[in-house]
Every structure is written in C-alpha cells, then in structure tokens.
Steps between C-alpha positions, in 0.01 A plus 500: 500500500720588228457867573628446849822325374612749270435741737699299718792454314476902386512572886825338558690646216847369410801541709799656356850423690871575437784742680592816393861610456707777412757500185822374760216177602472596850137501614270792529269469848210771526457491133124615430321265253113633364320335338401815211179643479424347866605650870608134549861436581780314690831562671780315405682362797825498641641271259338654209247251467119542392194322454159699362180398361393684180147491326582365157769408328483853275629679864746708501728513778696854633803425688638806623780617810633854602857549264392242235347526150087350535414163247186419433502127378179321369427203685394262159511112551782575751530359865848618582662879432802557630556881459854661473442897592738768345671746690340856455780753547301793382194428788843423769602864490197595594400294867668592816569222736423673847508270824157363477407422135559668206291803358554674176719826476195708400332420832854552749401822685776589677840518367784189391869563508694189369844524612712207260792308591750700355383834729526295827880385376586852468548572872723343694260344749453117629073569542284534206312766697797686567541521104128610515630817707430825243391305252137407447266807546263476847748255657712580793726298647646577845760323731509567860923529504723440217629186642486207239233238584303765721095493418331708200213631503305585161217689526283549119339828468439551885380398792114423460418132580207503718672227700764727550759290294694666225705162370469432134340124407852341352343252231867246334360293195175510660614405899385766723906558721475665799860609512634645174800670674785259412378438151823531304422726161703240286196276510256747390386591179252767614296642752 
C-alpha cells in the first residue's frame, strides 16, 4: 500500500505555472516550454500563460521562442515562474518571415529582395508596387495604361502556378490583403 502511494504521488508530478514575457512586459504566446532531459513540453497560449507538470522538483525547465535568447530555470520548491525572454538580435538577422511561417535564411531556396522605405519614397508614385517597378530582382510590375488608379499586375519570377494564377500572396503584419494596389509607401517600412 505504501508502494502504490508514492507511486501515486510520483505519477502526478508537480505543476509549474506562470506567463512568459518579453523585456517591454507584453506577453509571449507560442513560447515552447520542455521540461530538460524529457520530450515533454507545453505551449504557452495566447496570453502567454502556461501550466506543466515536471517530475521532481530538481527539473529543469527550457523556455525557448524563434528571435529570443533560451532560459533554462530549475523548478526548486517553486510553484510559480514567470519568465521575462530577451530579445536575440544576432538569431533575428538570420529568419525570414515568408507568408506562411517563418524558416531560417539557410533553408530560403529561392531568392529575397527587401526593398526599404526609403527606395519606395524615391519615385514619385502613389502605389507601393509602382515603387517596386525596377527595383527588386525577379519582380515585374506591369500596368495595363498609364492612367493613375488603373490595375497592376505583378507577376514574381514568371508565370508557373499550376492553377494558372501568377498573383503574389500580400501578407500586412501578418493579415493576408487581397488588394495591395493603393497601399500608400509612407506607411511602409519594408517589403
């Protein structure tokens, strides 16, 4: 009988709440938390809260999320850790942010062109694909008529879309647009 409560009481481990944040105090959802040495782990969710059952009080917990520095924080008599993540400029520089997730620059295999604010300014157009016109590599921009307001079409690195649809996938701040045409360039930093 005494076997079968320990065991018991092992089974259920001890659960380990708290949020994690970043260094401004907003919260971090998606954040992976392991619990080290295990391939058990939690997710935090969308407002940065957790909750995760560790072994012992000697686990270690690995919080870790793409463009932030990883902590790995014993557990100890602790019932609580809130967890304030560091920004990791040196791992930022190298993700790319493409339309559906974000992959590592090692792994892109075709080619980026960033085109920044300041480029887009330098014409005198009211579209920000106008501004694109001549400027990023593999990206053509035509206009039926030089009429202002008239449709553009941009078509990236040629026409081969099985479903015989050349439009780029316009992603703003993570919204897929379906128009991107009367975007004004002032209010973009970069494409």
């Amino acid at each position: 009988m005494f076997f079968a409560i320990q065991f018991s009481a092992q089974a259920q481990g001890i659960v380990v709440s708290g949020t994690v944040t970043d260094g401004e105090g907003i919260t971090l959802p998606g954040v992976n938390i392991m619990v080290v040495g295990t391939t058990f782990g939690v997710i935090s969710d969308e407002n940065g809260a957790y909750s995760i059952s560790v072994p012992s009080e000697n686990s270690v917990l690995q919080f870790s999320f793409i463009g932030f520095v990883t902590q790995n924080i014993q557990v100890g008599s602790r019932r609580l850790i809130e967890v304030v993540l560091m920004d990791d400029a040196s791992q930022i520089e190298e993700l790319v942010v493409v339309g559906y997730g974000t992959l590592r620059k090692s792994d892109v295999t075709g080619s980026i062109a960033v085109v920044s604010s300041e480029t887009l300014q330098r014409t005198s157009s009211f579209s920000a694909l106008d501004g694109l016109r001549g400027v990023a590599s593999g990206v053509n921009v035509f206009s039926a008529s030089g009429m202002p307001g008239d449709a553009i079409r941009v078509v990236i690195r040629g026409q081969s879309s099985i479903q015989a649809r050349s439009e780029p996938l316009y992603v703003v701040d993570g919204v897929v647009m379906e128009n991107f045409q009367f975007t004004s360039p002032d209010d973009i930093e970069r494409i």
